[in-house]
C-alpha positions in Angstrom: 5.4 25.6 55.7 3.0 23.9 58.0 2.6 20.1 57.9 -0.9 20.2 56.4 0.8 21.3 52.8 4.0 19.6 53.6 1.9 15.8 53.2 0.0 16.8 50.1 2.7 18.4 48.5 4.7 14.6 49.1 1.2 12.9 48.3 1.4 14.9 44.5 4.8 13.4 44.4 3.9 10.3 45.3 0.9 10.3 42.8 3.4 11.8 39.9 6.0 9.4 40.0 3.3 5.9 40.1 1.6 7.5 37.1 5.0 8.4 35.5 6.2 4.1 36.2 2.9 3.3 35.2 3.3 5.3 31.7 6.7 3.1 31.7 5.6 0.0 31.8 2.8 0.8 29.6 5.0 1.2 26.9 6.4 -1.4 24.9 9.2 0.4 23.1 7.4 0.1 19.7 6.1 4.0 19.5 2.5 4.5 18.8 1.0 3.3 15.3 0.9 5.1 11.5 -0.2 4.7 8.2 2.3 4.0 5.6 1.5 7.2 4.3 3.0 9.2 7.2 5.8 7.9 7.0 6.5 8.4 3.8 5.4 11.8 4.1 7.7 11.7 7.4 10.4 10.4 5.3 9.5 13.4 2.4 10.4 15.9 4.4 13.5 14.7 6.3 12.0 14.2 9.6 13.6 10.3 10.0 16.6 9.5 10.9 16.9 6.1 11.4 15.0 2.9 10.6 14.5 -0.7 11.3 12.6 -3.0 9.0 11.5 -6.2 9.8 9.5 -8.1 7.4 7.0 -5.3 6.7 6.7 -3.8 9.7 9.1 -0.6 10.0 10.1 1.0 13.2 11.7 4.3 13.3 12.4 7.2 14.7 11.4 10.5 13.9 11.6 14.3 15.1 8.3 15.3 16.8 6.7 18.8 16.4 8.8 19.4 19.3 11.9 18.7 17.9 12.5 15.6 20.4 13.0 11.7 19.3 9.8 9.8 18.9 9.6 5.9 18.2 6.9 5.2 15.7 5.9 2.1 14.0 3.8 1.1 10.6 3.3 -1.5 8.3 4.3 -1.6 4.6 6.1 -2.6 1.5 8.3 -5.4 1.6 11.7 -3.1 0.7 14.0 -3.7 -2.3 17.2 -2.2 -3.4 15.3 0.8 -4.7 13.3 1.7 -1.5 17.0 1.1 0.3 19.2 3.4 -1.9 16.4 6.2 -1.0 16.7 5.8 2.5 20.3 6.4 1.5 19.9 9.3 -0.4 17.9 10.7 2.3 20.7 10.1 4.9 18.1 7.7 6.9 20.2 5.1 8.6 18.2 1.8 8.2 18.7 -2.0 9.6 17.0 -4.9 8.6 16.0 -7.5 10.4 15.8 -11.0 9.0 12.5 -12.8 10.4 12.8 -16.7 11.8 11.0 -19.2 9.4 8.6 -21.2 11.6 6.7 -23.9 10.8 3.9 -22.2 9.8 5.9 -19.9 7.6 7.9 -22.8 5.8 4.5 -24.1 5.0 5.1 -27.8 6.6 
């Protein structure tokens, strides 16, 4: 291989992996934003496995198209014991998170 393609071959590398720490950084961990409704058609047809509820906000994971993992986040209904024993029944592992009164939650 002559040097010519030997430095752009190491300059698409270079270019690749920046984008690929950039995409990183970019993301915060949260997944990408739905609608309540896709995830409860997400949760109709089996496609989550595990959530986390905070509040109202739910984060959980789900099988892509794919078939891999994918993070995804929405807002929604304060759960009860109904909503919970579903997730049960579904075989959706689930964690909630208790948020930290503030001030400006406590109303003082």
């Amino acid at each position: 291989m002559n040097q010519r393609v030997k430095t752009i071959l190491l300059w698409g590398v270079l270019i690749f992996l920046f984008l690929l720490v950039v995409m990183v950084l970019q993301s915060d961990g949260k997944g990408r934003e739905v609608d309540f409704s896709e995830f409860q058609t997400d949760l109709n047809s089996g496609k989550i496995k595990e959530v986390t509820i905070s509040g109202r906000r739910y984060l959980y994971v789900r099988n892509s198209a794919a078939g891999l993992p994918e993070k995804v986040q929405t807002v929604g209904v304060e759960p009860d014991r109904e909503f919970n024993k579903e997730l049960l029944g579904r075989n959706v592992w689930s964690s909630t998170r208790r948020r930290a009164m503030t001030a400006s939650s406590t109303g003082s």
